[in-house]
C-alpha positions, 0 to 999 in steps of 0.5 A: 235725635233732635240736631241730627244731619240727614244724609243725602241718598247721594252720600248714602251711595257714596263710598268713604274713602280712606289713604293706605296705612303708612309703614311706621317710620321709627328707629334711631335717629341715623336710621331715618336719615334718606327716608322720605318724609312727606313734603310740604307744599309751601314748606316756608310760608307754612313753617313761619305760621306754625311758629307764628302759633307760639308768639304766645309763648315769646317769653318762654321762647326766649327763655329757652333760648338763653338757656340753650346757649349758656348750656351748650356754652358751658359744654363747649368748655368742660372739654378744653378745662379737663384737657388742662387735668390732662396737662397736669397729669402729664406734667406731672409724670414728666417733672418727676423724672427730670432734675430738681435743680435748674429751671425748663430752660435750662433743662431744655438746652442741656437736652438739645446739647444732647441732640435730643430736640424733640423732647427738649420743644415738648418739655418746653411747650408744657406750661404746668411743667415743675422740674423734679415735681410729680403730679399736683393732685390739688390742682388736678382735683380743682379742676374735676370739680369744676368740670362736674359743676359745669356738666350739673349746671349744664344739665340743670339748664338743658331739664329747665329748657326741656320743661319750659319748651314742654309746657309752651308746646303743649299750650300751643297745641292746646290753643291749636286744638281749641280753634281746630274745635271751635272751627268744626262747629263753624263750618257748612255742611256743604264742607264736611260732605266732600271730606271723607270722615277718615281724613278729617279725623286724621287731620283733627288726630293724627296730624295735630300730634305729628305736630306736637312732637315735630315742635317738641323734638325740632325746637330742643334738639334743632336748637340744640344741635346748631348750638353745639355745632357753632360751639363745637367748630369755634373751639376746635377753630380756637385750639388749632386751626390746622386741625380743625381744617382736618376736621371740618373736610370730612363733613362734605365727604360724610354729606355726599355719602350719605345722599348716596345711601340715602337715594339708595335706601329710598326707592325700598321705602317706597316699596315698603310703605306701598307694600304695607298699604296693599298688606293693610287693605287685604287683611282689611277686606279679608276681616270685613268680608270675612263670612263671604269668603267663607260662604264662598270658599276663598280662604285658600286665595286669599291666604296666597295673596295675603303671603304674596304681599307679605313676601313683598313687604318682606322684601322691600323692608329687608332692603330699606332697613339694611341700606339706610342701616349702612349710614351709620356704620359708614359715619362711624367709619368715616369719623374713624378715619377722621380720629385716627388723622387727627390724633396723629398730627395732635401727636406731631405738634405736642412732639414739637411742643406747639400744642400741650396733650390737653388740647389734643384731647380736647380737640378729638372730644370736640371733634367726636361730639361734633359729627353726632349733633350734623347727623340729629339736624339731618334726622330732623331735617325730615321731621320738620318736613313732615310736621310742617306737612301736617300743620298745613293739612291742619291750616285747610281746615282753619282757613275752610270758608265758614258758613254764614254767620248768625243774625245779630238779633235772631227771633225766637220761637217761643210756642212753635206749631209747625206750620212751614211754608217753602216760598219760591225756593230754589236750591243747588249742589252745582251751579251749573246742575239746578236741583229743586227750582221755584219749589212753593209748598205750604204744611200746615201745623199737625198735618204729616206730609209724605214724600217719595220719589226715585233716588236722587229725586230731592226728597232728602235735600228738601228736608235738609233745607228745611233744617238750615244744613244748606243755604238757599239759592233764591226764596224763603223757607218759613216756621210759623210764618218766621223766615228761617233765616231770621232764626238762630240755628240753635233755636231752629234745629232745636224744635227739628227732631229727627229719626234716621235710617241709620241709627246713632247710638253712642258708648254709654248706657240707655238711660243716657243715649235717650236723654241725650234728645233733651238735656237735663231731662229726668229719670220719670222724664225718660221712662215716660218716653220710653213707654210711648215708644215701646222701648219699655218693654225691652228694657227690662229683659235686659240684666241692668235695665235702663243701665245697661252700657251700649257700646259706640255701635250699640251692637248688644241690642238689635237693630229694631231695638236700636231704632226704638231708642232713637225714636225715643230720643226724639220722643223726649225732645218734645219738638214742634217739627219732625222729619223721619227717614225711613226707619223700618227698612231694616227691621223684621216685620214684628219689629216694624210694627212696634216702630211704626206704632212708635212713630205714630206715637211720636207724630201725635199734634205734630208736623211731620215729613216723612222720606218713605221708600215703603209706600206701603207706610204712608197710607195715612199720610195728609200729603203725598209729595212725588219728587223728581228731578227736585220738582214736586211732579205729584202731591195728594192723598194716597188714595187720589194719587192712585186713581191718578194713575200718574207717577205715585201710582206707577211707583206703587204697581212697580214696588207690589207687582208680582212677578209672573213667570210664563210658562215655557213650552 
């Protein structure tokens, strides 16, 4: 495939890792309160720049915010206004039985004459009080009314705020995604080989959503929530300071409790998401290795193991989710305790006629609703913690240093041949480790060029540099005589095509994984490709042809037909330059034949490096290159390296050398 990265023998080696999987962290909002969210390092720096993303988005911002304020605003007061329904109700009640005649004063002192005080002040502090008259349904109606328009004009707010803070997060995120994108493209290779591709795909996934929804809860419900406190406490401060000082003394007590129970619950969250982790990583070996453990009869052990952990999580789940579930019932309890004192001094000041029956409901409305809006801004206190977490996960890889830039004004290869010339170059992963040092090497147009050596001999990093994957240390590499650096990398690799060893196919079906080598190629340009390299005559065993869908591992063909198609691949793509990692080493000596026959196909008027582990597939190379230690030690043809008798030649007896048993005596 033409553009294709190849692996260094080094990252062949190199196992990719991958983090344990987290136990999920869902549940209400009270059930995450303790849980340790993942911390960010620099948690203020990191959030103002996250939010610095949505300075686009100012207007909306404001928007929201004017709208949170007059809809929190308008629920502030339903309250206080249907406390004065109560009032009239209750005055109504009352009026009736007492005497037409006379005013509430006069009724008051004839009450006190009686020695009955208490009423008398309670009768006094009813302002809507009418002697002798029952219930105003008017009015108590007109007050409903407005009650119902305040909620509905409430509500209508709070659905045009969560609409306009929808629509600016998503475009953040959009525009967040978008740069992340572009960035990948700009990045070195150097880059990606020291990121395991499960973490950078995370970074790029998961972590970018986490931060979508940190931003959608955190900014409505935050917002929200911190509005409705300010409002909640101003009013309950505006009714009655003394109760309201009632209220306010049980918010430490409910914040010490639940850091009690929250120290608590950790340590089992902690063990839950360690114990989920080792559970993921035995039912993933399990499946992975799932032939050897049963070549080997080890289903017994590995079903003890696997219910060992699972007795664990068991365990460790069990404990977390009952202790932090002790939260709630808790608060409950404490804002119990909370209405009870309340509603009996409320009940104290309307017997004593310094406070009316609808502010005490009021005030216990205000002071319900105003536990619930603490422990929301406590549940997204980890939220934010751990979306902030992964905005700066996703800020490593903005700021990642980018590869150098393009030349302003790059040549182009208009009619490439191929001729490529290494000039005193000199590479290396780590300063301190040279790996190829002063390399000079001239391929001329059409000559395939073979180049062996021992593992980490340099064999991949030499055509690696020849594709621009990795910037030189000192030297030139030239295309026809044009430094490769003068060269865009678009135009470049786009005369490189490329056979791996490990083959890439992706989901879709023949005719598309072979005319991704070109695009816009035609269906007869496909064909054609397809018959040089043998990949006809498979095609049309299979029920749909050229149409057949391969999936993303191309696992409904066979590796050698896999092969094939990448060769066609790179067939189509007509390139100028072409680089084969061994591409039969998997493959059965039937199959291999027609890969080979296919290669040489492909290599026809063109130059050709060729990373053999088979010496026995290079005989007809033009040149042998023997790498070690990044230093070309041999080159030649395969015939004189042999009589040589030096490094190639040792390298051949070693793969071809019958083992000869001695016979024991």
């Amino acid at each position: 495939m033409s553009g294709d990265r190849i692996l260094t023998e080094e990252e062949k080696a190199a196992e990719q890792r991958r983090g344990p999987a987290a136990a999920q962290r869902g549940g209400p909002p009270h059930m995450r309160v303790g849980q340790p969210g993942e911390k960010s390092a620099n948690f203020v720096p990191s959030a103002k720049r996250l939010l610095g993303l949505m300075r686009p988005e100012r207007l909306a911002l404001y928007a929201v915010l004017a709208f949170a304020v007059a809809s929190v605003a308008l629920n502030a007061i339903g309250p206080k206004i249907l406390g004065r329904a109560t009032d009239l109700i209750f005055a109504g009640v009352v009026g009736k039985q007492l005497p037409a005649e006379g005013t509430v004063a006069q009724i008051a002192a004839g009450l006190r004459a009686r020695g009955q005080d208490t009423f008398a002040d309670m009768i006094e502090g009813m302002p809507h009080l009418v002697p002798g008259v029952g219930i105003d349904f008017g009015a108590v109606g007109r007050v409903l009314l407005l009650v119902i328009g305040l909620y509905v004009v409430a509500s209508l707010l709070q659905w045009a705020m969560g609409w306009i803070l929808t629509g600016a997060v998503n475009r953040t995120i959009f525009n967040l995604r978008r740069d992340v994108e572009d960035k990948l493209n700009r990045l070195p290779l150097p880059y990606f080989d020291q990121q395991p591709r499960g973490e950078l795909l995370s970074r790029v996934t998961n972590d970018i959503d986490n931060v979508s929804q940190s931003l959608q809860q955190t900014l409505s419900q935050m917002l929200t929530s911190l509005l409705t406190v300010i409002a909640m406490v101003t009013m309950m401060l505006y009714i009655s300071p003394l109760l309201a000082l009632i209220a306010l003394v049980t918010i430490p007590i409910t914040m010490v409790v639940t850091a009690m129970i929250g120290k608590r619950s950790q340590k089992h969250f902690v063990q839950q998401w360690k114990s989920t982790g080792e559970l993921n990583g035995i039912v993933e070996e399990t499946f992975t290795g799932h032939q050897l453990v049963k070549v080997f009869g080890r289903q017994e052990e590995v079903r003890e193991s696997f219910r060992t952990k699972n007795d664990d999580l068991f365990a460790a789940g069990f404990g977390a989710q009952f202790v932090s579930g002790i939260i709630m019932p808790t608060m409950m309890f404490i804002g119990n305790l909370n209405y009870v004192i309340v509603a009996v001094v409320g009940g104290l000041r309307v017997a004593n006629g310094s406070m009316t029956l609808g502010d005490v409901q009021a005030f216990i409305q205000y002071s319900r609703q105003f536990t619930q809006p603490l422990t929301q801004v406590a549940s997204m206190a980890n939220l934010l913690q751990s979306g902030v977490a992964s905005a700066e996960r996703v800020f490593e890889v903005l700021d990642a240093p980018e590869q150098l830039a393009e030349v302003e004004a790059p040549t182009v290869l208009a009619d490439p041949h191929g001729r490529v010339e290494f000039e005193d170059v000199s590479f290396s992963y780590d300063p301190e480790k040279p790996l190829i040092e002063h390399l000079d090497l001239t391929v001329e147009p059409g000559q395939m060029v073979a180049i062996v050596g021992p593992t980490g001999a340099g064999k991949t990093t030499l055509v690696n540099l020849i594709m621009r994957f990795y910037e030189l240390d000192s030297g030139r590499i030239t295309l026809d005589g044009v430094d490769i650096t003068d060269l865009s990398r678009h135009n470049l690799r786009g005369e490189i095509g490329m056979v791996l060893q490990d083959t890439w196919l992706f989901g879709g079906t023949i005719r598309e994984n072979i005319a991704y080598g070109r695009p816009g190629a035609s269906d007869e340009d496909v064909i054609e490709a397809a018959k040089a390299t043998y990949v006809d005559r498979f095609v049309h065993s299979l029920p749909d042809g050229y149409d057949t869908k391969l999936d993303d591992e191309g696992g409904n063909i066979s590796a050698g037909e896999k092969q094939l198609l990448t060769i066609a691949r790179a067939f189509l793509s007509d390139p100028a330059l072409l680089i084969l990692d061994e591409a039969t080493s998997s493959v059965d000596t039937r199959t291999e034949k027609l890969v080979q026959d296919a290669m040489s196909a492909l290599r026809q008027d063109r130059t050709s490096f060729v990373i053999a582990h088979r010496l026995s597939t290079i005989r007809d190379a033009d040149l042998i290159l023997v790498m070690e230690n990044g230093r070309i030690v041999e080159q030649g043809s395969h015939a004189e390296l042999l009589a040589a008798g030096g490094a190639f030649a040792d390298l051949y007896a070693a793969q071809f050398r019958s083992a000869v048993a001695e016979p024991v005596d």
